[in-house]
N, C-alpha and C positions, 0 to 999 in steps of 0.2 A: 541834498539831505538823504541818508542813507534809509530805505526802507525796513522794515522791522515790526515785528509782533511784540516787542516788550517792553514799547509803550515807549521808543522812539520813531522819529518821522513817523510814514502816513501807514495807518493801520487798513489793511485789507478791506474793513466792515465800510471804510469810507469811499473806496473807490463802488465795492458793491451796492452801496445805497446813492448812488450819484444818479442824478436824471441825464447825464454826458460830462464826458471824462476829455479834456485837449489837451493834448501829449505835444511836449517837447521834441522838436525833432532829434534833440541827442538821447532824450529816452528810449532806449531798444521797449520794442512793442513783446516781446516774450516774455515779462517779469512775473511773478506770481501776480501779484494785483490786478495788473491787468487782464493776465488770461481769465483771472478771476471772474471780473466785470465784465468780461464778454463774453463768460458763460453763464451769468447773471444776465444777458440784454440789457447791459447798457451799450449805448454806443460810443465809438472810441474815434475820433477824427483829430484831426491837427489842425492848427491854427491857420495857414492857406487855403484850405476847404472849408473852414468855417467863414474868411474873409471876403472867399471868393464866391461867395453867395448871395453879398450885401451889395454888389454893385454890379451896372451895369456895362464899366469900358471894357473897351475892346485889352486882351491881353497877351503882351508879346512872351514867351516864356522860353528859357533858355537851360539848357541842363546839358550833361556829359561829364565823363568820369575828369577829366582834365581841360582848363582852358576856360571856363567858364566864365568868371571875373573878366578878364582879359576881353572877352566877346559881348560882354553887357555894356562896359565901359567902353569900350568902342562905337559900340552901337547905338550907347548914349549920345557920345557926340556927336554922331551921325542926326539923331533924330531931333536933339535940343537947336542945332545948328541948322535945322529945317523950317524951324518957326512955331515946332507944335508944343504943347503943354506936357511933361510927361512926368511922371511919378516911379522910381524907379529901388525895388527893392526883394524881397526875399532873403534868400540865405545868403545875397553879398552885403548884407547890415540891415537895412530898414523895414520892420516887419509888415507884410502887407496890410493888417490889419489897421494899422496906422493910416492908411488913406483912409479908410473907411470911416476914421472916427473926424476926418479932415473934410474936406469943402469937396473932394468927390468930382473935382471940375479939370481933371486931365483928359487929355486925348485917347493917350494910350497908357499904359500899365507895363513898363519894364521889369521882368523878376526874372534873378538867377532862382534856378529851382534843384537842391537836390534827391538825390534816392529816398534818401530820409525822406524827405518832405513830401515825397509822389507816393510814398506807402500806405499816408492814409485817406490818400484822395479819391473822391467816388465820381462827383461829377465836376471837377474843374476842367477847364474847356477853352483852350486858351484860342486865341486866333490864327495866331501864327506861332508855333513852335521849330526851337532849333536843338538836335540832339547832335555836338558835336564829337563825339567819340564814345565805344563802349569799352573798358578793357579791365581788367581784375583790380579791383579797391574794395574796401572795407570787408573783404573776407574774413575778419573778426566778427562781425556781428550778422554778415546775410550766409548759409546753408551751404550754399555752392555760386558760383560766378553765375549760372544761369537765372537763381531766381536774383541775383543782382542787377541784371542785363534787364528781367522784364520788368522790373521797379522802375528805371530808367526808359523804357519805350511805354510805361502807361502814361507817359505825357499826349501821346496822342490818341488815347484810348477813347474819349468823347469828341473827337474833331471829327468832323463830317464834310458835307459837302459844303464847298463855298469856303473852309479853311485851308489855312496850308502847312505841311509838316518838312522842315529842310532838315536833308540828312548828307553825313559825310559819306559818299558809296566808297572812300578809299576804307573805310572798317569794313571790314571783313562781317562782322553780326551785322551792321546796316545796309551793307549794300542786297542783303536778300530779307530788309524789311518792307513791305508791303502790307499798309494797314487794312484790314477789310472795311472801316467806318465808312470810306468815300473820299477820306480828307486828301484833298491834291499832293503829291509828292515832290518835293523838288530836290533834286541831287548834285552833289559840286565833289569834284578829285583833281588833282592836280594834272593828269594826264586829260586831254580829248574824249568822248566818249560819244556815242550819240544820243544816249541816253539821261547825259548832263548837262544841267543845266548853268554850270560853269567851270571853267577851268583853267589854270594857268598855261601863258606861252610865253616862255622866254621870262620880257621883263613885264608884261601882259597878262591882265586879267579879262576874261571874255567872257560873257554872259550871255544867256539865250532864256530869257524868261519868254511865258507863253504866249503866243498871240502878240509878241512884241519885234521889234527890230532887234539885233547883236549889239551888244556895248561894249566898249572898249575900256580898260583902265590901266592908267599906268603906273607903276611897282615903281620906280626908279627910286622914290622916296620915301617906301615905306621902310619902316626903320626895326621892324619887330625881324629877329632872325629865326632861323627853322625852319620846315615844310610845314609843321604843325601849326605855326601862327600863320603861312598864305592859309592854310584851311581854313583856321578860324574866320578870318577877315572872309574868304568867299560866305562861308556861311552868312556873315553880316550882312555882305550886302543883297544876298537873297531873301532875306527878312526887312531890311531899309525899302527894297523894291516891290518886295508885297503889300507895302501900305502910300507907296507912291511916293518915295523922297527922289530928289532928283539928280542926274547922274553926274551933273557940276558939283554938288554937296557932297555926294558922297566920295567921290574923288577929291577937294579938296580935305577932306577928315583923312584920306587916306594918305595921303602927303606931311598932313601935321602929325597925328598921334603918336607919342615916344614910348608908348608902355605904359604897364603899372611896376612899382618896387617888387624885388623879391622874385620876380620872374624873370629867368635870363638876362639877368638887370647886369649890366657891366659897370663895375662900382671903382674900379681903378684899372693902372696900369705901371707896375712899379718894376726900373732893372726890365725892361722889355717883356713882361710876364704880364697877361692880361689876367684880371679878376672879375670871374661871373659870381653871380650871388640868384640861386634858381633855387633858394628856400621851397618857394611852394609845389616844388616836384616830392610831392608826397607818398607818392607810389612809384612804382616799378615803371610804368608806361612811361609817367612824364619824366622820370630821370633819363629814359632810354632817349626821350625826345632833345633831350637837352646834350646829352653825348653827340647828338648827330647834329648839331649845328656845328660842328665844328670838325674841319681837316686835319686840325694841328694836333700835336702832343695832349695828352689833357690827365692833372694829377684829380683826382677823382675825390670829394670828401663826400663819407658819404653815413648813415645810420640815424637811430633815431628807437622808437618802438617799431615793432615790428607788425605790422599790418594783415599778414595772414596768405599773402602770395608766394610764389615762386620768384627769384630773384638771377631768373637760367637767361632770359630776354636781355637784363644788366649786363650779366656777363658774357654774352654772346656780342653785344653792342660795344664790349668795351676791349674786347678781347686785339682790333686793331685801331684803335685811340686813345688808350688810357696807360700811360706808361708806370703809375703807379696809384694806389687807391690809400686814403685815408681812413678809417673806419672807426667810428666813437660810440658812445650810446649803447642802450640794451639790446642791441641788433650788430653789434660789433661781430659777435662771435658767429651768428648765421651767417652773417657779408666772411666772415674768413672762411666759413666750411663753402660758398657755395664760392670763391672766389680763387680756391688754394690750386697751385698748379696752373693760373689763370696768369695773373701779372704780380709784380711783387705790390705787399701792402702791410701795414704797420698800424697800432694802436694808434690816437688820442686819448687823451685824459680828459680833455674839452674842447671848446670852438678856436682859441687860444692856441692851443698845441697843437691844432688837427692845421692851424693856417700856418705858423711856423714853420710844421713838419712841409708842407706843401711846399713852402714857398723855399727849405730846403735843398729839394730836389729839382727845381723847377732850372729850367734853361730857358734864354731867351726865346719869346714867341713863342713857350708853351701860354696854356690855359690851367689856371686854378679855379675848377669848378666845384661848387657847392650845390648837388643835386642830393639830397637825402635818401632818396626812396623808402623813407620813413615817416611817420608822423613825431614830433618834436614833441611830446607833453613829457619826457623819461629829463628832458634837461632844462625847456625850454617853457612858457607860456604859451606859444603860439608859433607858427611859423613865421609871423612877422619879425618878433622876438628873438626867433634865430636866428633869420636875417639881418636884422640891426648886431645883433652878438660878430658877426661873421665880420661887419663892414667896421665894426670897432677894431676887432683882431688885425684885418687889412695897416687900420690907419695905425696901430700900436708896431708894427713891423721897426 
C-alpha cells in the first residue's frame, strides 16, 4: 500500500505516535515516515530481532550475497539426518517468529538471513554464523557497496567468545575480516592455507577444525557443479562440525543432495545442447559464477531490471565462453552498451524468444544458459516464476 498524506495508506501522524514500528524487510528503512518516527523516538526493528528475543535456542544463521538457500538446505539435511529437532527459517520462507508463537522445543534454529534483515538488528547473536560471500547487490537501495558489505558482516557483531563466525577467506572483503567481539573465526578456500580451516584437494574435502584430528571427505558424488557450490558445502560442514554432527552424516548428505530448482539446475538436453536454468543468479556475481562452471561454448540469456551494479565482471567472464548473449527485459539495453564489441548478441521479446533465439545458434555440446543478472519483477513474479517460464519455453522447442 502506497504511503501518502491525502488520506491514502499510512499517514505520517501514525507511525509518529506508535510506541514501535516492525518494518518489512522489503521496506527500505529511508521513507519519510519512518525517518519521521525516528526523529520522533520511536523505535524501529524488524521482525528477527523482535523474534529473536523471545527465545532461548541456540541459532545457526547463514547470510551472503549469493548461495544462501542452497547452504541452508544442505545444512538442513545435514542436521535433521543427525537426529536433532530443528526449526528452520528466515528469509528462505518461514518467519522466525513463527517458532516463537509454536512449542519452542527445537535444538537448534536454522535461518537464511538477509541485508535487509541484519539492518535492523541490535542484539541478535547467533551461535554459529556463516557469511558465504560479500560482492555488489542491491545497489538500488544501500548508498555504496560498502555500507552493503557492513549490513552483511553485522551478523557477527554480538558474537563473542565461545561462538563461532565461518567465513569464505576466498572473498577478498572477508578474508581481511577480523571481528574484535572475541567470536572464533573459522576460514575455508578452495586452495591449502595454513590458516584454513578447510579446503579442497583434488576430489577431497579436508578439514582441520580446532583441537580436532583432519577429516577427510570425498567429492566423487557431490553433484552441485562450480567452485562456488565446493564453498558453499565447505562452509556447511564448518557449521555441522561446530555443533558436533558426525563425519559419517555428513559425508553421506554429501553424496545424496541434488540441489534446489533454479540454481544451475540442468533441465534438459535436446539435439546434444545442454540446458541450464540458473534463474536465481540475480546479480552480477552469481551469473559470473554460473559462466565458470562451464568449459564449453555457452549462448548466454540474460536481463531482467536492473539492479544498480557494474556489469564489466559479466563481461569480462564471458568474453572467452559465451559465443553469443540473449538480452530481454528492462536491462536489455545496459547488457548491449556494456556488452557491444564484446561477443555478438540480439534482442528477445520474452522467455519464449530469448530460448528459440538460443537454441538457434546453438551447436552440439554448447550450453543454453539462463543466468539473468537481473532481478525478474519487469516480466516475471519471482525468479522461481522465471525459472518455470524458461523450462516451459525448453519443452515448447
Amino acid at each position: 500500500m502506497p504511503f501518502s498524506s491525502a488520506g491514502k495508506g499510512h499517514k505520517t501522524e501514525t507511525f509518529i505516535n506508535s510506541d514501535m514500528i516492525i518494518v518489512s524487510p522489503g521496506v527500505p528503512l529511508d521513507i519519510k515516515p519512518l525517518l519521521a518516527a525516528r526523529d520522533a523516538g520511536v523505535p524501529i526493528t524488524g521482525e528477527l530481532e523482535t523474534a529473536s528475543r523471545l527465545f532461548d535456542t541456540p541459532v545457526l544463521a547463514v547470510t551472503g550475497t549469493n548461495g544462501k538457500t542452497t547452504a541452508v538446505t544442505l545444512l538442513e539435511e545435514i542436521i535433521e539426518k543427525s537426529g536433532l529437532n530443528l526449526f528452520t527459517g528466515g528469509n528462505i520462507g518461514t518467519p522466525l517468529i513463527e517458532y516463537v508463537s509454536g512449542e519452542k522445543n527445537a535444538d537448534y534454529i536454522l535461518l537464511e538471513v538477509s541485508s535487509f534483515q541484519l539492518d535492523t538488528t541490535e542484539k541478535f547473536n547467533p551461535a554459529v554464523s556463516l557469511i558465504l560471500n560479500i560482492t555488489p547487490d542491491h545497489l538500488d537501495r544501500y548508498e555504496s557497496f560498502d555500507a552493503y558489505a557492513q549490513s552483511k558482516l553485522s551478523i557477527a557483531r554480538n558474537q563473542g567468545i565461545g561462538r563461532y563466525v565461518v567465513v569464505n577467506d576466498d572473498d577478498p572483503l572477508l578474508h581481511g575480516f577480523y571481528p574484535e567481539s572475541g567470536v572464533s573465526v573459522l576460514r575455508y578456500g578452495l586452495k591449502k592455507r595454513s590458516d584454513r580451516n578447510a579446503y579442497i584437494e583434488g576430489n577431497r574435502l579436508i578439514v582441520n577444525m580446532p583441537l580436532q584430528t583432519e577429516q577427510t571427505y570425498n567429492l566423487e558424488r557431490f553433484s552441485l557443479q562450480g567452485e562456488h557450490n565446493a564453498g558453499n558445502l565447505m562452509g556447511v560442514v564448518l557449521v555441522a562440525l561446530c555443533i558436533g554432527v558426525k563425519q559419517e552424516i555428513i559425508q553421506e548428505v554429501i553424496g545424496d543432495f541434488k540441489g534446489l530448482p533454479h540454481r544451475l539446475e540442468h533441465v534438459a538436453k535436446k539435439e546434444g545442447v545442454d540446458f541450464y536454468n540458473d534463474s536465481k543468479a540475480t546479480n552480477v556475481d552469481a551469473a559470473v559464477k554460473s559462466l565458470s562452471a562451464f568449459e564449453r561454448p555457452v549462448i548466454l540469456i540474460a536481463g531482467g531490471i536492473h539492479k544498480g551494479g557494474e556489469y564489466k565482471p559479466l563481461v569480462e567472464a564471458s568474453r572467452s565462453r559465451v559465443k553469443k548473449g540473449i538480452f530481454m527485459g528492462e536491462a536489455r539495453h545496459r547488457l548491449e552498451e556494456a556488452f557491444k564489441d564484446v561477443i555478438p548478441y540480439e534482442f528477445a521479446e520474452d522467455m519464449k524468444d530469448a530460448v528459440k533465439k538460443a537454441f538457434s545458434v546453438a551447436d552440439k555440446d554448447d550450453v543454453i544458459l539462463l543466468a539473468p543478472a537481473c532481478s525478474s519483477f519487469d516480466m516475471f513474479m519471482d525468479y522461481s516464476h522465471r525459472g518455470r517460464v524458461f523450462k516451459e519455453a525448453i519443452e515448447g522447442l
